[in-house]
N, C-alpha and C positions, 0 to 999 in steps of 0.2 A: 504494500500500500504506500504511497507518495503520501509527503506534508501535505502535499495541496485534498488529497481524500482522508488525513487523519479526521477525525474530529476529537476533541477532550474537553471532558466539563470542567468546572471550577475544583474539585481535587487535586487536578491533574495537573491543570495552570499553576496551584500554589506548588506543588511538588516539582517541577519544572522550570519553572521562572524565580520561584522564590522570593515570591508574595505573600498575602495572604487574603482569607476568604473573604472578609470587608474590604479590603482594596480590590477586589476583581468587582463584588456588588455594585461598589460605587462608583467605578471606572464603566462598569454596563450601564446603568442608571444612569448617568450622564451622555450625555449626546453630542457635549463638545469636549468627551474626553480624547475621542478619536480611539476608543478600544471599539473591539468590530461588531459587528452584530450576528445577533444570537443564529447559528447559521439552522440546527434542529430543536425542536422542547419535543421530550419522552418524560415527563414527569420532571425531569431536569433537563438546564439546560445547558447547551454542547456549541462551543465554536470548531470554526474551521482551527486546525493547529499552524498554519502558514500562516494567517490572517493575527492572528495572535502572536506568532514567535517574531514577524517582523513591529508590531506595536511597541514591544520589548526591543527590540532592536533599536526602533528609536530613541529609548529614552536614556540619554547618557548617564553614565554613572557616576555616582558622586563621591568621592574620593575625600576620607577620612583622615585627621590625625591626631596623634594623644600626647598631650603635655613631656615636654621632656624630660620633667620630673620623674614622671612612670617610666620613660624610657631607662632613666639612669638609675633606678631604683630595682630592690636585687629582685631579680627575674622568677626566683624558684620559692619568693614568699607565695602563702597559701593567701587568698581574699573569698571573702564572705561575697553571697550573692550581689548585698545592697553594697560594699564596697566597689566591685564588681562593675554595677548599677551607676557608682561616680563618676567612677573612672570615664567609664562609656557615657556620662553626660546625660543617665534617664534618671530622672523624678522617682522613678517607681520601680520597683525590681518586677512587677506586673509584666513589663514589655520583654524581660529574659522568659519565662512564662509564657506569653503567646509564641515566643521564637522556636519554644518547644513543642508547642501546644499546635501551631500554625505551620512552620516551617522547619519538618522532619531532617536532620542533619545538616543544618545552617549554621548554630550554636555550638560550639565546641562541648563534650561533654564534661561533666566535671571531672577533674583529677582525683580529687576524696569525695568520700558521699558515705564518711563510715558512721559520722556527728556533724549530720548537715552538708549541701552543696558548695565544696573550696574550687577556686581554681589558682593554679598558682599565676602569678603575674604577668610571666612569658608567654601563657598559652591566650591571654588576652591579646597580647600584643602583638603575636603573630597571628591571628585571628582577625585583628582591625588590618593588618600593614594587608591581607590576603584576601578581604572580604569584599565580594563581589557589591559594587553598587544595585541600581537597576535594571539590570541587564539579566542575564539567563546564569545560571549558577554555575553552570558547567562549563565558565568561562576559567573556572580553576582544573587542573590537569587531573583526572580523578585516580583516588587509588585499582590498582589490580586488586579483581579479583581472584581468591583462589578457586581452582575445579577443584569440588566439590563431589559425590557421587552418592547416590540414596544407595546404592548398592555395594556399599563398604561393607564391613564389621556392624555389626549391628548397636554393637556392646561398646563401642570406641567412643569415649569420649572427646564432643567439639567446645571447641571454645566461639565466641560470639563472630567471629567473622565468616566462620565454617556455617556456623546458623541460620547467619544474615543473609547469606546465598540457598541455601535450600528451601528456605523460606522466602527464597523471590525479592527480597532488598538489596535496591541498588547499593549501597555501600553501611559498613559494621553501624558508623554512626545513626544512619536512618532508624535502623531495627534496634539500638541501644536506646534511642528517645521513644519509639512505640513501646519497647518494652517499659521503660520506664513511666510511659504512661499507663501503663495496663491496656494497651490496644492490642494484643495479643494474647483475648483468652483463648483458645489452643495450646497453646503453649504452656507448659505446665510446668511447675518450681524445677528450678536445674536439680540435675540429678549429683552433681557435685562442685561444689565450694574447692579452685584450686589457689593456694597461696605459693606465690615463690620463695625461694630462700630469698633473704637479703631483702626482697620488696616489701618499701613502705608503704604500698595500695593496697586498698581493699583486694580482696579475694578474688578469682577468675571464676565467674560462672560457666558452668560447664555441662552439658546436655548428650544424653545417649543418643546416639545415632539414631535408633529405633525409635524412639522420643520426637526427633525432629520431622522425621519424614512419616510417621502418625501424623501432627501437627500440619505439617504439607500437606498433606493426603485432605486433613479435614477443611484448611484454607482451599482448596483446589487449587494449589500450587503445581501438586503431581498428582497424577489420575488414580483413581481407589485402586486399590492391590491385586482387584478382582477383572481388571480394564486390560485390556489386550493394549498392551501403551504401544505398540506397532503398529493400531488401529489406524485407517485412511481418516484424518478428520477433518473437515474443511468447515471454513466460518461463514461471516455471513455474505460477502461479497464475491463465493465461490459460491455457495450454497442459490442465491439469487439470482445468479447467470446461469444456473444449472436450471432453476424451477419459471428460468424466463421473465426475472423482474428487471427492471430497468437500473435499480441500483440498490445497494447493500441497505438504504434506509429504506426503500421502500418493504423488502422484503420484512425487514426488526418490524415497521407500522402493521403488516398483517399479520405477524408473528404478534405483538402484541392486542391485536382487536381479536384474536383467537380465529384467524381464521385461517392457521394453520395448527388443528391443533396436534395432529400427528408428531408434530416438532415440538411442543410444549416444553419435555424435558429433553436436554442436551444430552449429547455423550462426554462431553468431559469440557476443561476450559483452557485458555490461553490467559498465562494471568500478566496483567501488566506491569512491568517492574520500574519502579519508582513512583509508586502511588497507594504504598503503604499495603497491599493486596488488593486496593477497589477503585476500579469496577474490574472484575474478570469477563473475559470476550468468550460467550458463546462458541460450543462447535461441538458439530454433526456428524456422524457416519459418512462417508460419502456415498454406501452401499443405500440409509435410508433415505439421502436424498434423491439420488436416482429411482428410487422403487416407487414414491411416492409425484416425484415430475410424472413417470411412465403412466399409474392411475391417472394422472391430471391432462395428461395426452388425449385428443377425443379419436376414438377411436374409427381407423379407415373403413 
């Protein structure tokens, strides 16, 4: 699928651009904001992703800096949120809170969090010197991820990066703010607490292999256990040139008026990565799309 046929709702905008949900509202809501218009509504609503990614394009980024005090001040001291909160010049430690709350892997995590959220100095300030203005976030060089295999060891314990990919998250930090939010019930208490020698952080959470790819399984991350994952599965802008519809939304519009109801339930999903698990994309047999076009054939 091309930018110009994505479409993504406002989830997908804040995960993406690295906004948040009030500023897409009221960037729509306005008419001389110059953000685009709403291109489908299915109960939400969805712009085109081109029309969107160059709106962000245009708006230059605004480019940060913090007293040289902080700079020269020793880098590995621990600061409290609302220290934190100064430093960074907000009123209220509320807006590190929405940065979490709004903007999954924007905010550095903390470094302690054993009595309360510390971050040491440096990891502020490399944070401000590195932090994307307005623009699209991925304007920073993203970490590798590792592969990853649901079919390892079952018993093997992963540490959060290993997790953060099985579980479909673009990068550790995304899946360490969900978890930290509790947007991750699937996910069930690590199966072990690992501490290093010599480190002074808290404990490594630590999760059985089996643990996570249950957890997948039940996000429809990875297709149930019982799924021929070799399956032919095609979505809906395959599925719609098969059944003869002129295009992937129109088919979702009769999909959703039930007037396909043979399709009701999916065979498995396509989950999209960097939008926290939601929304997952629909897909089909491609054996029961053909059986059901052929019914809908009239016959010679």
């Amino acid at each position: 699928m091309s930018s110009a046929d994505r479409l993504v709702d406002t989830a997908q905008i804040v995960s993406e651009f690295g906004t948040s949900k009030s500023r897409v509202s009221e960037w729509s809501n306005n008419p001389d904001s110059g953000f685009p218009e709403v291109a489908r509504w299915d109960g939400k609503r969805f712009w085109r992703y081109d029309e969107v990614a160059a709106f962000f394009a245009r708006r230059a980024p605004k480019k940060r800096a913090l007293p040289a005090a902080v700079l020269d001040a020793d880098q590995d001291e621990l600061l409290t949120k609302r220290e934190v909160a100064q430093i960074l010049g907000y009123t209220r430690t509320s807006t590190i809170d929405a940065y979490f709350r709004d903007r999954p892997g924007y905010f550095p995590e903390p470094d302690e969090d054993a009595d309360g959220q510390k971050w040491r100095r440096g990891t502020i300030v490399t944070w401000v010197a590195n932090r994307p203005g307005k623009g699209r976030r991925s304007s920073a060089p993203a970490a590798v991820r590792p592969a990853v295999s649901a079919d390892g060891d079952p018993e093997e314990l992963l540490g959060t990066a290993a997790v953060a990919v099985l579980l479909g998250y673009s990068s550790t930090a995304s899946f360490s703010s969900a978890l930290y939010q509790g947007r991750i019930p699937e996910l069930p208490e690590p199966d072990s607490l690992k501490k290093e020698e010599g480190s002074r952080g808290p404990a490594r959470k630590m999760w059985r292999r089996a643990t996570v790819v249950a957890a997948a399984r039940t996000r429809g991350v990875l297709p149930p256990a019982d799924q021929d994952e070799n399956a032919d599965l095609v979505g809906a802008a395959e599925a719609a040139q098969i059944l003869g519809y002129s295009s992937a939304d129109n088919f979702i519009s009769a999909l959703g008026h039930g007037l396909l109801p043979d399709l009701d339930q999916p065979d498995g999903f396509e989950y999209r990565h960097g939008s926290a698990g939601r929304p997952r994309q629909q897909r089909w047999k491609r054996s029961r799309i053909e059986a059901l076009a052929a019914r809908r054939s009239p016959r010679s």
